[in-house]
TIDREN-232532 format. One line per 3 residues: their letters; for each residue z, x, y negated of N, C-alpha, C. Coordinates in steps of 0.02 Angstrom, whole numbers, padded with zeros to 5 digits, m for minus. Layout:
BEGIN
A> Z,X,Y,Z,X,Y,Z,X,Y; ... $
REM end
This chain:
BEGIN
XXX> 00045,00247,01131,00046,00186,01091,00053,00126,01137; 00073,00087,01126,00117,00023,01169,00088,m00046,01115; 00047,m00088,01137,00034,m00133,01118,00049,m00203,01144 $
XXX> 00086,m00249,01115,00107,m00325,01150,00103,m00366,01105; 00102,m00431,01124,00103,m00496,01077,00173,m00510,01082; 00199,m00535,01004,00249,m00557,01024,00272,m00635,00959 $
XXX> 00315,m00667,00947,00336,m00690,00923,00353,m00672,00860; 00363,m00680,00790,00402,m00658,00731,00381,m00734,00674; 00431,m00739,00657,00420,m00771,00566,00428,m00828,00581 $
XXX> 00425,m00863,00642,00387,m00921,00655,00320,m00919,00685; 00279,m00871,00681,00235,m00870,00729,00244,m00861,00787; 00172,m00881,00836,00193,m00841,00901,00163,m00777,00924 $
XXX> 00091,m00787,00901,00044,m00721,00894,00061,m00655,00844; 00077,m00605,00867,00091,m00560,00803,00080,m00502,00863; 00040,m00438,00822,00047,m00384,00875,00088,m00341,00869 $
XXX> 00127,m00342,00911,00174,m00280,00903,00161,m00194,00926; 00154,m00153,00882,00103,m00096,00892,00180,m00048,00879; 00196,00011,00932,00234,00042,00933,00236,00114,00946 $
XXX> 00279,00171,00974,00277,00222,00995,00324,00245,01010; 00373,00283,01026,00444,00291,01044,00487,00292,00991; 00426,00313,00921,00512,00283,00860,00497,00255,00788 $
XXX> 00439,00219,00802,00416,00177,00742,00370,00114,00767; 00383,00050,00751,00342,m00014,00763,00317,m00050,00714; 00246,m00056,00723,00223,m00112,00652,00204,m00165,00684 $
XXX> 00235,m00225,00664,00200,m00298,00675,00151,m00346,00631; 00092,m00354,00661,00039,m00369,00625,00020,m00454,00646; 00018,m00505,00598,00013,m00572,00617,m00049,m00584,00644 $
XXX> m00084,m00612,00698,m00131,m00640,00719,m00155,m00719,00690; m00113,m00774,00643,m00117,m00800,00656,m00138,m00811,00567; m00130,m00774,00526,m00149,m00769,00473,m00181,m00706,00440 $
XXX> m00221,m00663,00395,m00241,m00607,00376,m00287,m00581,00348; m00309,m00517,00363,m00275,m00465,00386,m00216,m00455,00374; m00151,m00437,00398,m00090,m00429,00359,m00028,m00397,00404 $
XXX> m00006,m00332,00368,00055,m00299,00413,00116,m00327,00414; 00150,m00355,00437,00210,m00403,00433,00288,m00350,00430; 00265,m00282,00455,00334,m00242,00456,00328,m00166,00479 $
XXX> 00367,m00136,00466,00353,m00085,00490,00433,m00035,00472; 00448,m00013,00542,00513,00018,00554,00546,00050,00609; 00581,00106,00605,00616,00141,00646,00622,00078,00697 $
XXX> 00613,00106,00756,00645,00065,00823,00710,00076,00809; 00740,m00020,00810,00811,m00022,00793,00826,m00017,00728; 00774,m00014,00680,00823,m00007,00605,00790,m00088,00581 $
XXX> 00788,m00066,00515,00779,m00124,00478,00699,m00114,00421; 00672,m00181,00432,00585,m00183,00396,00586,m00154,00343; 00553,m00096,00319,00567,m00065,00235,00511,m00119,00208 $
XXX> 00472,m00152,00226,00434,m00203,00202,00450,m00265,00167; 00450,m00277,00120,00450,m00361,00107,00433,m00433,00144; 00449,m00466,00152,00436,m00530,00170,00459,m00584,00146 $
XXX> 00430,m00647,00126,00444,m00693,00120,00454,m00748,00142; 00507,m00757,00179,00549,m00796,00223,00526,m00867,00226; 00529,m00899,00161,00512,m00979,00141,00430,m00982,00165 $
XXX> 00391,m00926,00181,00305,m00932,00185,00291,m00888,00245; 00319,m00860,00281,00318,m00849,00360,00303,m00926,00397; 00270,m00913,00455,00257,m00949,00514,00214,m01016,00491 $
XXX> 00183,m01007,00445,00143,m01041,00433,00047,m01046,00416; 00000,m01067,00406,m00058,m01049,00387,m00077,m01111,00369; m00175,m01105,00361,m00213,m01159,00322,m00202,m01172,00237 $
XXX> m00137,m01128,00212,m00146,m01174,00138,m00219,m01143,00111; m00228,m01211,00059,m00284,m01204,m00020,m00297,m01136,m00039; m00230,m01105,m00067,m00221,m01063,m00113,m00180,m01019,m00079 $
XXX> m00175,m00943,m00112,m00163,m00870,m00087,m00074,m00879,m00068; m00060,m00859,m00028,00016,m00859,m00012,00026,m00790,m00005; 00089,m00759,m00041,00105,m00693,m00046,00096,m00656,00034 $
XXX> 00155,m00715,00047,00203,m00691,00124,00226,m00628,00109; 00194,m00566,00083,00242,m00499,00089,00196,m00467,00144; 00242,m00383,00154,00188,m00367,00190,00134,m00311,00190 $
XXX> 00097,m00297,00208,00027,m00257,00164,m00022,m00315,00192; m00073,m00301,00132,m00126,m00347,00147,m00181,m00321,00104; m00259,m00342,00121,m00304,m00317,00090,m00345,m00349,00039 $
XXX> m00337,m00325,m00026,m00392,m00366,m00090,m00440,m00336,m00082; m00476,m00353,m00161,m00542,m00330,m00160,m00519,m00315,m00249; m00542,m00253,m00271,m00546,m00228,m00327,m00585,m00251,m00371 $
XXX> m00605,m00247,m00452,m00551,m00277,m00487,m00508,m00341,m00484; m00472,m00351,m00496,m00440,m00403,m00479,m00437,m00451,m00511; m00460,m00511,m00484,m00524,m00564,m00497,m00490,m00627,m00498 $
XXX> m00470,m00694,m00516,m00428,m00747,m00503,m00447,m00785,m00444; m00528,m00798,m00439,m00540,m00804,m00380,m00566,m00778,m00326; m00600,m00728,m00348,m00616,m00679,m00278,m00549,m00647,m00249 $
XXX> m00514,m00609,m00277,m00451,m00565,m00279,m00398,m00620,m00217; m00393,m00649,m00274,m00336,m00714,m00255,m00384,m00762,m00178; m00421,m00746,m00178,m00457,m00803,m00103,m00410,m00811,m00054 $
XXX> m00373,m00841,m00026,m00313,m00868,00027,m00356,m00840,00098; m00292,m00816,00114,m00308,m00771,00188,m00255,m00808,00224; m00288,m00863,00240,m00224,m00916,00279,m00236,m00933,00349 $
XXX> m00273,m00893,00366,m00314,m00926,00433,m00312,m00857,00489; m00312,m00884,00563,m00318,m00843,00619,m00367,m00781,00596; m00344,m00743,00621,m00410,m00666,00637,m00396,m00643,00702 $
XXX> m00454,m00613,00691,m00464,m00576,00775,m00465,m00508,00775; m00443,m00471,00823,m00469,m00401,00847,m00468,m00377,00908; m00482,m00285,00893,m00489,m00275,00963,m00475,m00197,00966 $
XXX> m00455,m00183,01004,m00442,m00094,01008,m00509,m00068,01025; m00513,m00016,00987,m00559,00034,01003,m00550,00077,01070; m00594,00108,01079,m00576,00163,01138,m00544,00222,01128 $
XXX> m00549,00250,01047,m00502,00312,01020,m00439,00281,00995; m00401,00196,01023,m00348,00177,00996,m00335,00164,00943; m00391,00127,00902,m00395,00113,00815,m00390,00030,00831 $
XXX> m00340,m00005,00807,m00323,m00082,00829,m00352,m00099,00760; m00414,m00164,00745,m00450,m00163,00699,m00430,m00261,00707; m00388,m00252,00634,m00370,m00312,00617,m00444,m00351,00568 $
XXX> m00475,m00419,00584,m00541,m00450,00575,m00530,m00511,00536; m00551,m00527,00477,m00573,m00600,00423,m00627,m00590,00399; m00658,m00654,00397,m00709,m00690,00340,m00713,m00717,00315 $
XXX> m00720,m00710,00252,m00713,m00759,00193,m00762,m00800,00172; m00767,m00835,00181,m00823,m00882,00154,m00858,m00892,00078; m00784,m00919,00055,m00825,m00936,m00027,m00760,m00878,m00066 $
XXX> m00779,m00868,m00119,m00833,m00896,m00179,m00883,m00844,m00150; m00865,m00785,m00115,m00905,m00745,m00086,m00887,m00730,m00027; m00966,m00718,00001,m00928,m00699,00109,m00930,m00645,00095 $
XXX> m00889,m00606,00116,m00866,m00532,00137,m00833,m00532,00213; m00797,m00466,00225,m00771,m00473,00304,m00711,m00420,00291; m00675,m00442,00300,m00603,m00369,00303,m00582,m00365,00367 $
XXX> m00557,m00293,00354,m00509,m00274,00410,m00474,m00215,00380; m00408,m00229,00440,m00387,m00169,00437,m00393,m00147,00491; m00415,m00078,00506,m00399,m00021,00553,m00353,00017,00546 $
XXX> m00281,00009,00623,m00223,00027,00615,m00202,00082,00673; m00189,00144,00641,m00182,00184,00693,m00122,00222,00709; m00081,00226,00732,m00006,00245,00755,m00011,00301,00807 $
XXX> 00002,00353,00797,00030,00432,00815,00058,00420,00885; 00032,00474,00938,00071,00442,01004,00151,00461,00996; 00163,00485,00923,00238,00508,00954,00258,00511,00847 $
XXX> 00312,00493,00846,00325,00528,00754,00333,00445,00725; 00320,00463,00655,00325,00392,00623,00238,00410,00561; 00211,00432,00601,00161,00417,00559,00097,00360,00588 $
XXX> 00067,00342,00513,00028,00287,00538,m00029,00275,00491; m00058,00254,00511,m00171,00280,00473,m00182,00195,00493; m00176,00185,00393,m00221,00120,00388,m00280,00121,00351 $
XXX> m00328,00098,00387,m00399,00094,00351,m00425,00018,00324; m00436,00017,00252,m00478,m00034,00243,m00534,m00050,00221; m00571,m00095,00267,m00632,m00106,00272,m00681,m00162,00225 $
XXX> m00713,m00161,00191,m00741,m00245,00131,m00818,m00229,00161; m00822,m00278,00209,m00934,m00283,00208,m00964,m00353,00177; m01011,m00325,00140,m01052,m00385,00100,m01082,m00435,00155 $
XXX> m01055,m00466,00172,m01091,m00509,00211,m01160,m00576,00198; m01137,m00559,00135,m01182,m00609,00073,m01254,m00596,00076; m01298,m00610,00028,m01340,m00598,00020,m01372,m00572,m00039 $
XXX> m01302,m00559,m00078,m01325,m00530,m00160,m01270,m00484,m00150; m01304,m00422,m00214,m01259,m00390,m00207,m01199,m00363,m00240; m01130,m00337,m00216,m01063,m00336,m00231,m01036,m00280,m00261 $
XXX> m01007,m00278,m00322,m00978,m00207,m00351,m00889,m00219,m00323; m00884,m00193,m00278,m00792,m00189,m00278,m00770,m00140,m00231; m00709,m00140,m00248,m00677,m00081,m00215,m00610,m00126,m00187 $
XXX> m00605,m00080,m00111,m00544,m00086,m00084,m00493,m00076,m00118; m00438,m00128,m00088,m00386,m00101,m00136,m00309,m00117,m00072; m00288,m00089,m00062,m00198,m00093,m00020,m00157,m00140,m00042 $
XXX> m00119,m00150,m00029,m00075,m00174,m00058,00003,m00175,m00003; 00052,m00127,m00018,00091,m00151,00018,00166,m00149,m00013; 00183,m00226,m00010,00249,m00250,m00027,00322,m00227,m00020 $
XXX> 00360,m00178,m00018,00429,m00158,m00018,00487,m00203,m00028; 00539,m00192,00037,00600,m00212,00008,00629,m00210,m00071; 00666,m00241,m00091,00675,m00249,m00157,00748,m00208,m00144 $
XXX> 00754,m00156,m00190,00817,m00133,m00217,00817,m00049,m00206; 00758,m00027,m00219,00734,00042,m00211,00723,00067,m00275; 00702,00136,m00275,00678,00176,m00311,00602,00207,m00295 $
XXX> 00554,00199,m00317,00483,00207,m00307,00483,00298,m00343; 00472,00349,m00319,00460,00414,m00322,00397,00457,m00348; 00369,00452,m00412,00263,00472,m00406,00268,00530,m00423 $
XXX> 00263,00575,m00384,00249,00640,m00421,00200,00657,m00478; 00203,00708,m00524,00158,00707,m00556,00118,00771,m00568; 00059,00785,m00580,00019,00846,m00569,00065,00918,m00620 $
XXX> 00046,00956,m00582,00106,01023,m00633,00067,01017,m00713; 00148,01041,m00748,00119,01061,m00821,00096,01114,m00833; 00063,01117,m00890,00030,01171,m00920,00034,01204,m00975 $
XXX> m00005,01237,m01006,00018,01257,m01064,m00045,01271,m01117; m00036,01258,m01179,m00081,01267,m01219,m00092,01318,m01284; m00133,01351,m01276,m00210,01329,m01289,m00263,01361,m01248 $
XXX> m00214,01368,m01150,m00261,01397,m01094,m00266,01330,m01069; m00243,01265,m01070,m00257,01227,m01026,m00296,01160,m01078; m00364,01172,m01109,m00382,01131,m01162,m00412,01052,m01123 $
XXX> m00414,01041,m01025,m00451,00990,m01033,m00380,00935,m00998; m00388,00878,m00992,m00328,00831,m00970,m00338,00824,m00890; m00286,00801,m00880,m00256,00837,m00792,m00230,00776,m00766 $
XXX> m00223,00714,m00805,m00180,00665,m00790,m00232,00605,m00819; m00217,00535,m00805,m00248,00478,m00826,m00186,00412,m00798; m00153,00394,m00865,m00119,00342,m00842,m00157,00277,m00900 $
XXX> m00139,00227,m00847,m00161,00170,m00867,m00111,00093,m00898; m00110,00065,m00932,m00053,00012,m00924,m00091,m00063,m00932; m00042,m00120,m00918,m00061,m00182,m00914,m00029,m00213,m00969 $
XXX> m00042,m00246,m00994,m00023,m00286,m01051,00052,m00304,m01059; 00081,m00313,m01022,00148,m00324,m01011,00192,m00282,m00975; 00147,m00229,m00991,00221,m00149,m00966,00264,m00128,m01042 $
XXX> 00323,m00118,m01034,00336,m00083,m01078,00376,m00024,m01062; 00359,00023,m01079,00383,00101,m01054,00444,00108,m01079; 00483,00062,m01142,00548,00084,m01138,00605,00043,m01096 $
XXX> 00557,00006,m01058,00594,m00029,m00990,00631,00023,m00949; 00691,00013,m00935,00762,00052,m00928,00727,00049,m00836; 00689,00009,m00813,00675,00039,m00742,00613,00106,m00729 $
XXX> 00602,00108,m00797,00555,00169,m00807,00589,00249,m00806; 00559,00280,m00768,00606,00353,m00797,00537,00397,m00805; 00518,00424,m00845,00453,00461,m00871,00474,00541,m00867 $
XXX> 00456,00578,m00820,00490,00636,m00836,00428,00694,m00818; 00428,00762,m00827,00383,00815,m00808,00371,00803,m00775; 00391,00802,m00699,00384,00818,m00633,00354,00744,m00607 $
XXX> 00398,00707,m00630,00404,00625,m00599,00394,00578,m00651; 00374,00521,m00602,00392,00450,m00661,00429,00412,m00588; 00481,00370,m00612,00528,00343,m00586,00530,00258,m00601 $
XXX> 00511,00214,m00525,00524,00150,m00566,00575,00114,m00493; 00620,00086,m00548,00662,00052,m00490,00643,m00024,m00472; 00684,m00045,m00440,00670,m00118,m00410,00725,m00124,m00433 $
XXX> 00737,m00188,m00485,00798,m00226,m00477,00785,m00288,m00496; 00829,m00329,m00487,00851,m00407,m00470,00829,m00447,m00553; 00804,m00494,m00565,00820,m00533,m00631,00785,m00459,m00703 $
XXX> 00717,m00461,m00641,00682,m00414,m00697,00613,m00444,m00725; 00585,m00439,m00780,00523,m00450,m00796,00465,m00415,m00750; 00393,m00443,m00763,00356,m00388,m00715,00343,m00320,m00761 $
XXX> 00322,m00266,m00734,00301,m00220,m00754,00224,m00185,m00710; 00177,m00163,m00722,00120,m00126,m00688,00118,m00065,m00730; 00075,m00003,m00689,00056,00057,m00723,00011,00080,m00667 $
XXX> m00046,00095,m00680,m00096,00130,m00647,m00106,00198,m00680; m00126,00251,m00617,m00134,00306,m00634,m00217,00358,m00591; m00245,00396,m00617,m00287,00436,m00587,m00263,00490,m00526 $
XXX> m00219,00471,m00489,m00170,00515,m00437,m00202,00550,m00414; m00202,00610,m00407,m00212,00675,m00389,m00172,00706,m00319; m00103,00705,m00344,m00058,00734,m00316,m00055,00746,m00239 $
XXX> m00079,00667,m00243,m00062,00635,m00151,m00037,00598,m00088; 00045,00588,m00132,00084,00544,m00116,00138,00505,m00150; 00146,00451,m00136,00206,00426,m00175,00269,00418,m00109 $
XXX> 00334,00417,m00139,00387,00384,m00100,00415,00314,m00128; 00457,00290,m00083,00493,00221,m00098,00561,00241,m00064; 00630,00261,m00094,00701,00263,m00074,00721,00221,m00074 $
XXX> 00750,00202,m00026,00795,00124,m00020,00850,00136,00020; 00914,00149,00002,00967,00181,00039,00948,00218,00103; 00947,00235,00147,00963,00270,00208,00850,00282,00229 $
XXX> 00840,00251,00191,00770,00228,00231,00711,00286,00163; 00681,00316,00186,00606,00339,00134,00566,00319,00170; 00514,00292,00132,00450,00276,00136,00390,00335,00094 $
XXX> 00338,00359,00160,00281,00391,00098,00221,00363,00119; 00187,00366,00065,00145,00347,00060,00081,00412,00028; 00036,00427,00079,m00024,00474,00069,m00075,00436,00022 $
XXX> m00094,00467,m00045,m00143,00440,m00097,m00219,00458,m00087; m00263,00446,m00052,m00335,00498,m00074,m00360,00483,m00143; m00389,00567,m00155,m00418,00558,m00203,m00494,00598,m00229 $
XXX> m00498,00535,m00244,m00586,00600,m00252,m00621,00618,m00311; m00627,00669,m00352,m00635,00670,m00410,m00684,00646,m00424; m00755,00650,m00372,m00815,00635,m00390,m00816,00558,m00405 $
XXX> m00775,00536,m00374,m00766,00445,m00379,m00751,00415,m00420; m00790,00332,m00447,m00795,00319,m00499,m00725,00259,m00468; m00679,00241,m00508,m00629,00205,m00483,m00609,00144,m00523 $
XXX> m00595,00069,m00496,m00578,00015,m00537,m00521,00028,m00599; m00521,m00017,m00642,m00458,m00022,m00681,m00452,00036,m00731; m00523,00054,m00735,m00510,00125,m00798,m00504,00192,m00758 $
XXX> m00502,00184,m00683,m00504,00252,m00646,m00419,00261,m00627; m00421,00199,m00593,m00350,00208,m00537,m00369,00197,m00452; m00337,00247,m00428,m00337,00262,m00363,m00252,00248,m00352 $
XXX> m00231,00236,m00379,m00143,00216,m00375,m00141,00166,m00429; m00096,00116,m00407,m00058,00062,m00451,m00005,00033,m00427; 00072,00027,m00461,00125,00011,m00448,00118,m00067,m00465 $
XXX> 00171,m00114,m00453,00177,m00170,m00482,00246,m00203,m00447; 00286,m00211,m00524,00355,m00232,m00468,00382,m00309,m00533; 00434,m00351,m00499,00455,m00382,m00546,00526,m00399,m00494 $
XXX> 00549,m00458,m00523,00618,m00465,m00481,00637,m00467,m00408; 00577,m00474,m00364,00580,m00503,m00319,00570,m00449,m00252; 00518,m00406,m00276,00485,m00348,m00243,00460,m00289,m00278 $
XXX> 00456,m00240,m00246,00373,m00165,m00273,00331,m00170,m00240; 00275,m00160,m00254,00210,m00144,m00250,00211,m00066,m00232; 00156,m00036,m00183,00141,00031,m00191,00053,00015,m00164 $
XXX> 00022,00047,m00209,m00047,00007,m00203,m00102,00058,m00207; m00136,00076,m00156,m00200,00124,m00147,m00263,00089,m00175; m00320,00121,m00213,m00389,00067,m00218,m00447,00129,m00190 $
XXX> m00488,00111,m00165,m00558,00150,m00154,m00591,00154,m00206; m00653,00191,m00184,m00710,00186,m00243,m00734,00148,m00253; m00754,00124,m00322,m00784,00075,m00356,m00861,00084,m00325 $
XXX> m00891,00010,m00283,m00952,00033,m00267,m00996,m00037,m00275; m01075,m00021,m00264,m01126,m00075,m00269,m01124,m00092,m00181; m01122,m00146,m00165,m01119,m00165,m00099,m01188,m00194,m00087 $
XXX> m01236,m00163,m00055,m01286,m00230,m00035,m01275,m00272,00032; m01311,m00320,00046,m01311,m00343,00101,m01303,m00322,00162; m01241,m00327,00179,m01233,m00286,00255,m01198,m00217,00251 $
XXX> m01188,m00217,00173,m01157,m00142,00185,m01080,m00132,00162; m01058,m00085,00172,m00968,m00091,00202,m00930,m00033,00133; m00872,m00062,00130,m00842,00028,00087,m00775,00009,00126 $
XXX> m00744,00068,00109,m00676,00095,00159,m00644,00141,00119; m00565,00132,00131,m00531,00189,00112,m00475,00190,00164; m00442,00266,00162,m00379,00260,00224,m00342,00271,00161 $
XXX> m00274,00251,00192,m00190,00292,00171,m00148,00282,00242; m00114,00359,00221,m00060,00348,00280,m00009,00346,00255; 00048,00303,00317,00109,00311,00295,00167,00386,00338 $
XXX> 00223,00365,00318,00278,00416,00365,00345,00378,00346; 00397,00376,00368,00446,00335,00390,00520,00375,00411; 00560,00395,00354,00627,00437,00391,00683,00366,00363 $
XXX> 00730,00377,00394,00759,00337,00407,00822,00360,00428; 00893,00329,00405,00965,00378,00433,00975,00431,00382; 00930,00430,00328,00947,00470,00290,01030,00481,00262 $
XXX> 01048,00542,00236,01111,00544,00186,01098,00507,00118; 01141,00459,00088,01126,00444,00035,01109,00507,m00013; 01064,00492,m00071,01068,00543,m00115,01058,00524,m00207 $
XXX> 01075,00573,m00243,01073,00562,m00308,01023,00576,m00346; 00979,00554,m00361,00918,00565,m00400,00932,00562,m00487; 00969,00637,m00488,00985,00641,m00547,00957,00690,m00602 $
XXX> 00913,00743,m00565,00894,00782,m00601,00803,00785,m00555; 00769,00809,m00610,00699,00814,m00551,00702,00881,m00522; 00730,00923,m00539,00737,00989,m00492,00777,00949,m00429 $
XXX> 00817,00911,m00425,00864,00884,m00362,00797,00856,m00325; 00765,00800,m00351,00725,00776,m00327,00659,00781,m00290; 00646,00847,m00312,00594,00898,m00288,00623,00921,m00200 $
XXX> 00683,00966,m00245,00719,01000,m00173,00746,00957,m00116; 00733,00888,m00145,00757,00832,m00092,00699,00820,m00032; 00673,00795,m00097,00589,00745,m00053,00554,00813,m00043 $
XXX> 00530,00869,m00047,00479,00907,m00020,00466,00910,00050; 00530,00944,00070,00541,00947,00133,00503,00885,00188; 00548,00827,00154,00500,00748,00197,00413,00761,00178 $
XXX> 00403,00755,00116,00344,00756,00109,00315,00831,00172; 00312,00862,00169,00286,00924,00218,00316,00908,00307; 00345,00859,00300,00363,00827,00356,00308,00783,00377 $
XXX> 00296,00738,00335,00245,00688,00343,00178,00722,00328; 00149,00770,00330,00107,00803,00315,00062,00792,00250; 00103,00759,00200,00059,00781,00138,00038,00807,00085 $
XX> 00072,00866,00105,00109,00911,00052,00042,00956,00015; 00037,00944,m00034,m00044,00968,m00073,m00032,01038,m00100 $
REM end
């Protein structure tokens, strides 16, 4: 692993964290927050927002793009609290680069991310961290959040079917937001899969689910993105019991991990990991049938090791 400061966005501080064939750049100067992440030599499968790079200090929450860390349920002002300001970190001795904020009001808490990159591959272990720093105590759960190029196809597998009247208890838990509508033409609802695209001059859409499975992908011509889900049955989870939540509208996707829903007292911490994996140079392909789509993505998925 190869660590340097370098320049991006308009900033000057940003860490550039690498390996011989994948680099993530993480801003120092605002956060916690991943600014990119990509094949050495290709192009950011990440989002960014160009007009709100190289800047900090505002009032209020600025997207920028990215991954970045909330706090579960999602709150107008806790949720939304502006992460506009310098953070600090520091490498561990087992090579865990632990991105550092504190929030002050409406509540002090402390985030980080802990970011860990493979000495060799495109895999990469992000952990996030919420401690009550307060003095009363906190029900929330971690939650991910990371932003995608716009003009993809988002991939969720879905737990196998069954059959009845041997399989009498439910296996699945989907959730919706007030303003989804499932016969939205970027929806594809199928056995195997549910399918949501990114496109241009769209309304928003959300759907949370009880994910099981493990992983989601993000296709974006030549480039996959996966994304590793944990899940724990014993765990009580925000939003009706989502450990996964999508959220896309014209501009970007969402692919969004949450932890367990927990009581925080004073001084005390909750955490969840997800990893990613990163192929890239792919052959274009047709995602036309879910038997295609299976025999496509498995292979990557058991590549990236998350094959359940």
């Amino acid at each position: 692993m190869n660590i340097e400061t370098v320049s991006y966005g308009g900033w000057q501080n940003n860490l550039r964290i690498s390996n011989s064939e994948v680099e993530l750049l993480v801003s120092l100067d605002v956060g916690p927050r991943i600014l990119s992440y990509k094949v050495l030599g290709g192009e950011n499968v990440l989002k960014n927002f160009d007009e709100e790079l190289g800047q900090a200090g505002e009032d209020a929450f600025v997207i920028r793009g990215g991954h970045r860390l909330w706090v579960a349920p999602e709150d107008e002002k806790i949720t939304y609290h502006w992460d506009n300001l310098p953070v600090t970190y520091e490498v561990t001795d087992d090579g865990e680069v632990v991105i550092v904020s504190v929030q002050e009001e409406p509540i002090r808490i402390r985030k980080s991310l802990g970011i860990r990159i493979t000495e060799s591959g495109a895999g990469v272990t992000i952990r996030h961290t919420v401690t009550n720093q307060g003095g009363e105590p906190l029900e929330l759960a971690t939650w991910g959040l990371t932003v995608m190029a716009p003009g993809g196809i988002q991939i969720i597998p879905q737990p196998p079917m069954g059959s009845h009247p041997e399989d009498l208890l439910p296996n699945r838990k989907l959730v919706l937001w007030p303003y989804t509508d499932l016969t939205d033409p970027r929806w594809t609802i199928g056995r195997r899969f549910l399918l949501l695209a990114q496109r241009a001059e769209s309304m928003p859409t959300k759907l949370g689910l009880s994910h099981s499975v493990g992983w989601v992908g993000y296709l974006r011509g030549e480039d996959l993105f996966l994304k590793e889900v944990q899940y724990d049955p014993s765990a009580v989870y925000p939003d009706g019991g989502c450990n996964f939540e999508t959220f896309t509208n014209s501009e970007m996707i969402e692919i969004e991990t949450l932890g367990r829903l927990t009581l925080l007292g004073a001084g005390e911490s909750t955490s969840h990991e997800e990893r990613w994996y990163l192929s890239s140079g792919l052959v274009p392909v047709e995602l036309n049938s879910e038997d295609a789509i299976a025999d496509w993505i498995g292979p990557h998925v058991a590549e990236a090791g998350f094959a359940r």
